[in-house]
N, C-alpha and C positions, 0 to 999 in steps of 0.2 A: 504494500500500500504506500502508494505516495504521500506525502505529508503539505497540507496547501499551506501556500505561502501567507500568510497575513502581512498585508499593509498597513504599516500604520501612514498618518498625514502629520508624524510630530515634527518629525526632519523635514524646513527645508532649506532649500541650498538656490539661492542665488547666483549667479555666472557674474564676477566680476568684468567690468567694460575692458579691453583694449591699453587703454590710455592707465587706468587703474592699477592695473598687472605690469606696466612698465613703471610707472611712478615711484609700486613696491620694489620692483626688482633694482632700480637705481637706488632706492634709500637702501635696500641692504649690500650691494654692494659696495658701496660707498661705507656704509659700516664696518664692512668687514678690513677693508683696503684701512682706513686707519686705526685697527684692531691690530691687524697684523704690519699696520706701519712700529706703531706703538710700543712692540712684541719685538721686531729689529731693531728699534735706538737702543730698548732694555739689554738686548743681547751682546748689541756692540761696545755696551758701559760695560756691564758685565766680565769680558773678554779683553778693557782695556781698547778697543779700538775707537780714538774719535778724532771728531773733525769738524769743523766751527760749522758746520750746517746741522751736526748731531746734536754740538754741545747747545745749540741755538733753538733746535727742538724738545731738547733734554730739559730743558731750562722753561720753555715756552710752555711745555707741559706737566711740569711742575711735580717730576715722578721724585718718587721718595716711597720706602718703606711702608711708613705711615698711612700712605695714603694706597697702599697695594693691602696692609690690613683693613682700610675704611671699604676697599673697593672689593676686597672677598666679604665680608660681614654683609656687603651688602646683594652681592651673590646667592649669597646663603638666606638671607633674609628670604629674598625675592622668589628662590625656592622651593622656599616653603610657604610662603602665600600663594605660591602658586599650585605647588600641592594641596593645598586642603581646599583653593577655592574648586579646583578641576574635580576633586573627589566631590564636594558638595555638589558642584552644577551635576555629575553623573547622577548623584542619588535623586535628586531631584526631578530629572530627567526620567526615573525608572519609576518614581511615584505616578508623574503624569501619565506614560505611559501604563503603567498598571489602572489607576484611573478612568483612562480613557477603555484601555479594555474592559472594563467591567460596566461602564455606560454604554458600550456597545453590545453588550449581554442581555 
């Protein structure tokens, strides 16, 4: 016996436009490119390798210890707000749909 598929109408899903999809993809590349610019000055301090355009970004953006502790704490933070909100919107999510199936009942 086959098993019928139930529909539900809780999901939907929108098609981002054209223009949208490229807007995102330039803000995160562009994220990433000074991520990992970021990730090379630190390497090249690290390593002892510099040169007044490094030390002039080194400087510009203001890395320090300190603030690579302020910058994980806040990793971590982020995280975890982000796990428990993801866990809540799921439950939630399997409420309605429990819900909705039993009004369909």
């Amino acid at each position: 016996m086959k098993k019928d598929k139930q529909e539900t109408n809780l999901i939907i899903r929108k098609r981002s436009s054209i223009f949208k999809r490229l807007e995102r993809f330039i803000f995160l590349v562009m994220l990433w490119a000074m991520t990992i610019y970021i990730i090379y000055v630190n390497i090249c301090f690290l390593l002892n390798a510099y040169s007044d355009t490094l030390v002039s970004d080194y400087l510009f953006l203001n890395l320090s210890y300190y603030a690579y502790a302020r910058f994980a704490m806040l990793v971590l933070v982020m995280v975890g707000f982000m796990t428990v909100f993801g866990w809540l919107r799921i439950k939630k999510l399997e409420r309605e749909a429990k819900r909705h199936e039993q009004d369909k009942s």
